[in-house]
Legacy VTK file of the C-alpha trace (Angstrom):
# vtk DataFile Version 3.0
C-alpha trace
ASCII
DATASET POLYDATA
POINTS 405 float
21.481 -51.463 -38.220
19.806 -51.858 -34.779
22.042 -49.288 -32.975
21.081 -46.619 -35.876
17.506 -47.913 -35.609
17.496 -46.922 -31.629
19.456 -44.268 -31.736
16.882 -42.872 -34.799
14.044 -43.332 -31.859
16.027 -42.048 -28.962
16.298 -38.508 -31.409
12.687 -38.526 -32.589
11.404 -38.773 -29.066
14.404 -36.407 -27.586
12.651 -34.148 -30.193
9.376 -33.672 -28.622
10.678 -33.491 -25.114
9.458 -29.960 -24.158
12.022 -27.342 -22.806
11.691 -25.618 -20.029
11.906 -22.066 -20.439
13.696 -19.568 -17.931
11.073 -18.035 -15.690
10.990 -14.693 -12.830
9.059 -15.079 -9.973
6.811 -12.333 -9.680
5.426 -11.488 -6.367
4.216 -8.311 -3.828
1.062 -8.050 -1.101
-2.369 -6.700 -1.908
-3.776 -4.697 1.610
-7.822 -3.615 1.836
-8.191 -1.263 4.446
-11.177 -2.769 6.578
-11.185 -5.852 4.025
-9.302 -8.851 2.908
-8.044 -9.522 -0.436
-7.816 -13.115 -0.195
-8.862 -15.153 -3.031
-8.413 -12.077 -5.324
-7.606 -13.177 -8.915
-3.896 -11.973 -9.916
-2.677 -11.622 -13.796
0.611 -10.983 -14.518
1.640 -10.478 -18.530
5.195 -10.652 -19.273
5.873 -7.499 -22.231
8.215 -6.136 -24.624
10.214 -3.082 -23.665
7.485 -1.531 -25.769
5.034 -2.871 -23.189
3.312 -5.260 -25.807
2.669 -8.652 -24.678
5.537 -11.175 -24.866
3.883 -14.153 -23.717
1.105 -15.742 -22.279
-0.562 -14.172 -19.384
0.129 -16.378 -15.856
-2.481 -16.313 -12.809
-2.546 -16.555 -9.426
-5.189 -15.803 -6.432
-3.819 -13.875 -3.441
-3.792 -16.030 -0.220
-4.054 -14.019 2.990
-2.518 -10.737 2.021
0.650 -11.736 -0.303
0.843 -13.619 -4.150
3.723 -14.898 -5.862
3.758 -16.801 -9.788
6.650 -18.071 -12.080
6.095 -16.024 -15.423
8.050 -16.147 -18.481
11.139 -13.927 -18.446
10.699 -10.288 -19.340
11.876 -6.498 -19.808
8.609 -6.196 -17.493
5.650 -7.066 -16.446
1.720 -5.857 -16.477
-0.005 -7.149 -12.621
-3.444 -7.234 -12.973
-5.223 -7.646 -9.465
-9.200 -8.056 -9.566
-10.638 -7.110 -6.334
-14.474 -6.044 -5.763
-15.316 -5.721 -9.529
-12.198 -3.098 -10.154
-9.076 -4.369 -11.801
-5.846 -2.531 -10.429
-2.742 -2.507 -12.369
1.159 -2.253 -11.881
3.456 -1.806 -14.443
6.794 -3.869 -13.579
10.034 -1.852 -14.839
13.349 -3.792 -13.902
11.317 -5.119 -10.915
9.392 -8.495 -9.917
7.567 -7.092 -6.692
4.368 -4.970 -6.262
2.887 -3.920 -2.916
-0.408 -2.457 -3.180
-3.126 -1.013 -0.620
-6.833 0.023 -1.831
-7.168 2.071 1.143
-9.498 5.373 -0.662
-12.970 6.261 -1.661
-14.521 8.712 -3.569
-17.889 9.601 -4.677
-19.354 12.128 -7.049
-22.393 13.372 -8.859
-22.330 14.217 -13.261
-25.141 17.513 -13.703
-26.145 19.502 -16.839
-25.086 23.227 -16.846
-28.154 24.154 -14.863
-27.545 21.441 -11.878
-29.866 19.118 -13.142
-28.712 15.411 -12.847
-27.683 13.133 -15.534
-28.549 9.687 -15.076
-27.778 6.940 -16.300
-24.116 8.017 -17.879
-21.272 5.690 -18.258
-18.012 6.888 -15.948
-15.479 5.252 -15.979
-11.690 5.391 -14.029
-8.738 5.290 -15.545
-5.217 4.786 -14.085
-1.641 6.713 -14.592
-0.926 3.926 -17.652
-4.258 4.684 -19.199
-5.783 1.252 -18.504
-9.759 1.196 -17.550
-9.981 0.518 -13.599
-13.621 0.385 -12.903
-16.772 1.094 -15.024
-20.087 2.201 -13.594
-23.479 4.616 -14.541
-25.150 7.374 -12.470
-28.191 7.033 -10.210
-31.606 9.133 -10.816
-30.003 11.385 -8.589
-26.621 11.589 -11.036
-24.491 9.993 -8.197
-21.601 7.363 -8.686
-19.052 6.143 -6.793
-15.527 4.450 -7.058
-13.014 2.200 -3.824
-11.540 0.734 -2.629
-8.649 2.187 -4.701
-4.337 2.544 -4.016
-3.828 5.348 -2.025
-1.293 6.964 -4.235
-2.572 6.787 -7.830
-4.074 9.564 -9.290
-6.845 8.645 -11.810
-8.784 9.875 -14.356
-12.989 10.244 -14.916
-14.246 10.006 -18.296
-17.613 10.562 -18.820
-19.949 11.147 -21.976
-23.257 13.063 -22.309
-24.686 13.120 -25.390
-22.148 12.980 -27.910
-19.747 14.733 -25.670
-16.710 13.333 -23.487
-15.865 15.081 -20.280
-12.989 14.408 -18.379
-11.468 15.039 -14.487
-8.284 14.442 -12.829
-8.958 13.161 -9.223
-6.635 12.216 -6.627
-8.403 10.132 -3.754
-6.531 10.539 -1.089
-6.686 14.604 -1.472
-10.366 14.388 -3.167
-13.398 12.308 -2.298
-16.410 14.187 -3.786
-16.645 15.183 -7.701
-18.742 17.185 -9.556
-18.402 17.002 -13.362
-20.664 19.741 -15.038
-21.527 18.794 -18.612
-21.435 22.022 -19.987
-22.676 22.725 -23.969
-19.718 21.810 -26.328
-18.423 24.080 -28.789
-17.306 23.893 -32.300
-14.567 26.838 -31.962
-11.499 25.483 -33.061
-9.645 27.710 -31.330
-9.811 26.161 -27.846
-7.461 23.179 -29.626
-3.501 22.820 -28.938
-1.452 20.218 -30.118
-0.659 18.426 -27.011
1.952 19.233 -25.527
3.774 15.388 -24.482
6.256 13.438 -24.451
7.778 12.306 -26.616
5.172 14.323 -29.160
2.037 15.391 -29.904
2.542 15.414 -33.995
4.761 12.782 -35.479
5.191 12.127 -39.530
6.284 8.697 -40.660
7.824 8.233 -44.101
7.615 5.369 -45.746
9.148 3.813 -48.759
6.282 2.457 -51.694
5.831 -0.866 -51.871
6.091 -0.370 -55.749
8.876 0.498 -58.314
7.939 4.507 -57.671
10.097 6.397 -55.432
7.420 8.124 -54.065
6.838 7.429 -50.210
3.786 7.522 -48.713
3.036 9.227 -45.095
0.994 8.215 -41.925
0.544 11.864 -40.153
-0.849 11.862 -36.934
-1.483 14.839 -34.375
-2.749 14.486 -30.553
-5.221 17.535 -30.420
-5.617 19.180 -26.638
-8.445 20.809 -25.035
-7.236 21.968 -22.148
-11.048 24.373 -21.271
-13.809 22.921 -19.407
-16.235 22.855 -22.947
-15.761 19.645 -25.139
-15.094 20.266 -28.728
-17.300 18.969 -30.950
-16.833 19.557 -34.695
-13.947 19.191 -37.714
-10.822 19.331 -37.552
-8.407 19.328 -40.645
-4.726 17.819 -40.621
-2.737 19.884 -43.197
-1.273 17.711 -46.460
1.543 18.782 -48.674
0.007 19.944 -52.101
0.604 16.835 -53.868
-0.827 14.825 -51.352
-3.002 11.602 -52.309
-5.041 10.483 -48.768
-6.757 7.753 -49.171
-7.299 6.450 -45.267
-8.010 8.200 -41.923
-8.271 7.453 -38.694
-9.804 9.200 -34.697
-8.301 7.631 -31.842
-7.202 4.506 -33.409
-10.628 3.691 -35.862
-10.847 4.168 -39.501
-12.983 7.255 -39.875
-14.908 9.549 -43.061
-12.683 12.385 -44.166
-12.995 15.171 -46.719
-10.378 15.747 -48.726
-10.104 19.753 -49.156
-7.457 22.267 -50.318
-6.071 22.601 -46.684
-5.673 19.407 -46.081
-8.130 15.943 -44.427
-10.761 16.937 -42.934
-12.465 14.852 -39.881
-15.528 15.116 -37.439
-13.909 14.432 -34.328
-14.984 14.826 -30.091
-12.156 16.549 -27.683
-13.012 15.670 -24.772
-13.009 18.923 -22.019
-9.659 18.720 -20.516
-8.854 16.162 -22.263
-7.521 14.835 -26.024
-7.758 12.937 -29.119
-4.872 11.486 -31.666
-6.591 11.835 -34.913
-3.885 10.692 -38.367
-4.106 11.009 -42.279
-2.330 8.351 -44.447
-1.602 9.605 -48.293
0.975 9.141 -51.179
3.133 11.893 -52.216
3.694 12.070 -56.069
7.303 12.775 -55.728
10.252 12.572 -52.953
9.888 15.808 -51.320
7.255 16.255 -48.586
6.934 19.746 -47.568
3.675 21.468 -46.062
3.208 24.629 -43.555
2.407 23.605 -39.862
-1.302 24.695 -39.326
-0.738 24.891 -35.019
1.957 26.079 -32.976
3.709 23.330 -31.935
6.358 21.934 -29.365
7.355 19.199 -30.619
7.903 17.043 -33.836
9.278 14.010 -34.951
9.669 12.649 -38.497
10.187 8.814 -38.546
12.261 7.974 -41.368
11.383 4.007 -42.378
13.435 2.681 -44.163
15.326 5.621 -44.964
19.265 6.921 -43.946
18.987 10.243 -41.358
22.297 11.447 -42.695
21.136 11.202 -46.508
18.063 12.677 -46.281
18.339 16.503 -47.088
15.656 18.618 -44.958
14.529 21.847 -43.482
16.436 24.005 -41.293
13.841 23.918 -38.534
14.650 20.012 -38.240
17.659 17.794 -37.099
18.458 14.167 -37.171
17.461 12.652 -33.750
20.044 10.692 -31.746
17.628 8.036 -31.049
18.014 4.309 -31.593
15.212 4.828 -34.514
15.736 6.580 -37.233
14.149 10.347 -37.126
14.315 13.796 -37.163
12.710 15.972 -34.453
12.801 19.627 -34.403
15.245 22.294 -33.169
12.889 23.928 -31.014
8.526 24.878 -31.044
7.771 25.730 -34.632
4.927 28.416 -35.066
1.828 27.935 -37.099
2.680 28.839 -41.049
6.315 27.586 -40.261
7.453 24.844 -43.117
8.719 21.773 -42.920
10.313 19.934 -45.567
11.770 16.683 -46.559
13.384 14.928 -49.057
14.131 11.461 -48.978
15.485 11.286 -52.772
18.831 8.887 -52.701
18.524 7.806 -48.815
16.663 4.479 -49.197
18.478 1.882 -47.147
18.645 -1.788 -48.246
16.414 -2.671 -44.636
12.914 -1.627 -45.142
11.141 -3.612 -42.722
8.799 -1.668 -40.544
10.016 0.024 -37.560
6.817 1.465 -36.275
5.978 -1.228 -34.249
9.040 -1.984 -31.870
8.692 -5.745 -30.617
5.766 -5.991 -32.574
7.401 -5.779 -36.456
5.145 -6.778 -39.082
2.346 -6.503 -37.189
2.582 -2.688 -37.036
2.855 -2.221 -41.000
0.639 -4.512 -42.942
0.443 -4.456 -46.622
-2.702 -1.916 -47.862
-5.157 -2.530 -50.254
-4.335 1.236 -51.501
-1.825 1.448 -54.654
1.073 2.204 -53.019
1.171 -1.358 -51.294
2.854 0.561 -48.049
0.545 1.779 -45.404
-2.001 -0.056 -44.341
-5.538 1.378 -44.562
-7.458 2.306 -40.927
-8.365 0.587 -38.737
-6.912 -2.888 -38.854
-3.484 -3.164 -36.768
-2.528 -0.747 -34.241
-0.181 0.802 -35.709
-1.032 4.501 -34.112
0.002 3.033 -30.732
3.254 1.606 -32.355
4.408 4.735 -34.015
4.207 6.505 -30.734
5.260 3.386 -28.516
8.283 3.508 -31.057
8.742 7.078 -31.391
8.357 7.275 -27.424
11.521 4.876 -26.699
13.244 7.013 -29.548
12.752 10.505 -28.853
12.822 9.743 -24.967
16.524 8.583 -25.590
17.463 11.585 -27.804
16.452 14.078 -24.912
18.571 11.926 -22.605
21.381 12.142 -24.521
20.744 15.724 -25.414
20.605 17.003 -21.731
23.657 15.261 -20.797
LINES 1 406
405 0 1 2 3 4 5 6 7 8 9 10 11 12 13 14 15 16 17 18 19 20 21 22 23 24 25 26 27 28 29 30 31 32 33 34 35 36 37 38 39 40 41 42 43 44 45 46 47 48 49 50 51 52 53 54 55 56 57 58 59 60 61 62 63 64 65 66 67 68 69 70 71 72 73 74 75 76 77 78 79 80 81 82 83 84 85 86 87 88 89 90 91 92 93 94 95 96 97 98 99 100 101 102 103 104 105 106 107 108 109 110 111 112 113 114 115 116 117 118 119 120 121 122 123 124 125 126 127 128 129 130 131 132 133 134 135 136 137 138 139 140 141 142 143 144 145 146 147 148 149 150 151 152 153 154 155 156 157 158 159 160 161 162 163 164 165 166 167 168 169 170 171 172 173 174 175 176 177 178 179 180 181 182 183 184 185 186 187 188 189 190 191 192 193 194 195 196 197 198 199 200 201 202 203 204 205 206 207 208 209 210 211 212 213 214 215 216 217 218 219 220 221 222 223 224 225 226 227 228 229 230 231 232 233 234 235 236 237 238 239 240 241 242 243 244 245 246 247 248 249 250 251 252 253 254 255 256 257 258 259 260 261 262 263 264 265 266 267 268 269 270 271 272 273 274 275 276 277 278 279 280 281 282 283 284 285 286 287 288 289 290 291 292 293 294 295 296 297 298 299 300 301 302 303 304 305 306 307 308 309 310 311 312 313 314 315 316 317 318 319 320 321 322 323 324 325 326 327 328 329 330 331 332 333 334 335 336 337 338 339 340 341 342 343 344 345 346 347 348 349 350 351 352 353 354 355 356 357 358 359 360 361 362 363 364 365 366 367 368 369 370 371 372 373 374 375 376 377 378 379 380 381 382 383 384 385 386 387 388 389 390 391 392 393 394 395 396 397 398 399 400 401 402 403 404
């Protein structure tokens, strides 16, 4: 009785012994031309292969010119330097090292269409992986300025007068003076493209009801480009099938107001000039089919199929099951505005309906909704824009591999 009484405690305590989980040491040099970086605060985030976060962040200071942490292992990793109130970032790809060197300047001034200056406006910098570098406002005289920063990144300015976003693509080591002209926006349509990206700049997701119906519901969403130097300013509408129910909407990621007309959702919504903004529709479809015309040319579309077989679903011509580790369809080649598009997902439900929107991130991409169909959540609330695309952009990326091959 003594033995099983010790070897009882022996296992209770062996059970709260922590274990040590495997770690990559993640290292690289930060250089300041006519500065030091010592003492600079390093972060480095361990992510999914859908570059969400994995685990918890590790730091580290740079001492002299070099840094080097343990982090929890990873497909990769997000560095975070902070250096002279900019943050620089890496993004770590089947790597652990990052050498960096702040090494350019540049400077610039934001004026009205007549010269005049504009102070006080927010600009901010943005790096290649769309992460916020440094934040500052204009003088009285309209002038900012931006550096040390890495001498081969080319960043983008975002700035906003008014109610307008304007938008410039500077490289520092080619550039180091900016003007940004906030001309007038317009409310002409026309200038708008569907972007033109990869993997898409319109993407469908179907999704199975969260009821006894076999109607699905869809999350539409379509990146809108304005590629002149006038922001856009004004309403744009995403085309809906016929029988379409909407019932959430969102512009870059927030819930927003729409109006629900015969064409389609329609929502107020700022394009920035030369720049772009992902605006979506969720509804319910009242039967299996979803068919609607395309209201812009486009390059580029991809259907994501959740929950649903590829090779049962009966569709359109114009559209072709995606050889992509998600299930899809994506389209034969650019489909003109007017084209159709149609679905039918009647018979092609597969037993696995968990969410694959979100990659890595599962149920946090697809919550339940407080809408009847019990299937798409309303906006805002989780992300799950950013994990249709972050999904859809692993996806399609590996069907045009395998198709060029």
């Amino acid at each position: 009785m003594r033995r099983l009484l010790a070897l009882l405690v022996v296992l209770s305590a062996l059970a709260f012994v922590p274990v040590a989980s495997a770690t990559t040491t993640v290292g690289g040099t930060v250089t300041v031309a006519d500065g030091s970086a010592d003492g600079a605060r390093v972060e480095v985030v361990p992510l999914t292969e859908q570059r969400q976060r994995a685990e918890d962040a590790v730091t580290t200071t740079v001492e002299g010119s070099s840094f080097s942490v343990d982090a929890p292992d990873a497909p990769a990793y997000a560095v975070r330097i902070q250096y002279g109130g900019a943050t620089h970032y890496e993004i770590l790809q089947n790597r652990t090292r990052v050498d960096i060197e702040l090494s350019e300047r540049f400077s610039g001034r934001v004026v009205d269409a007549d010269g005049t200056a504009e102070s006080g406006a927010v600009v901010e910098l943005i790096d290649e992986n769309e992460y916020v570098v440094d934040t500052g406002r204009t003088n009285e005289t309209g002038a900012f300025a931006f550096g040390p920063l890495e001498s081969d990144e080319t960043y983008e300015l975002r700035t906003t007068v008014g109610n307008a976003a304007y938008r410039r693509t500077v490289d520092p080591s080619t550039t180091q003076n900016v003007t940004v002209t906030a001309l007038p926006p317009t409310n002409d349509t026309s200038v708008l493209d569907v972007a033109n990206r990869t993997p898409t700049g319109h993407v469908v997701q179907i999704v199975p009801p969260g009821n006894d119906s076999d109607a699905p519901s869809v999350v539409e969403t379509v990146a809108f480009e304005n590629p002149s130097d006038r922001p856009f300013v004004g309403t744009v509408t995403i085309g809906t099938p016929a029988d379409a129910s909407p019932y959430a909407a969102m512009v870059d990621g927030s819930g927003a107001e729409y109006r629900q007309t015969d064409a389609g959702v329609e929502l107020n919504v700022s394009v920035p000039a030369n720049g772009s903004t992902q605006v979506g529709a969720a509804y319910d479809l009242s039967g299996t089919q979803f068919e609607k015309e395309v209201r812009r040319n486009t390059s580029s579309l991809a259907v994501v199929l959740q929950g649903y077989d590829p090779s049962r679903v009966s569709h359109s011509e114009n559209l072709r099951v995606g050889s992509a580790p998600i299930p899809l369809l994506t389209t034969n080649e650019s489909l003109a505005a007017g084209t159709t598009i149609s679905v039918d997902v009647a018979g092609a439900r597969t037993n696995d309906t968990a969410s694959t929107a979100g990659g890595d991130s599962g149920a946090d991409a697809i919550e339940t909704s407080s809408s009847e169909s019990g299937s798409i959540p309303s906006f805002p609330g989780v992300p799950m824009l950013a994990g249709i695309f972050g999904t859809v952009a692993v996806g399609l990326g590996a069907y045009r591999v395998t198709r060029s091959e």
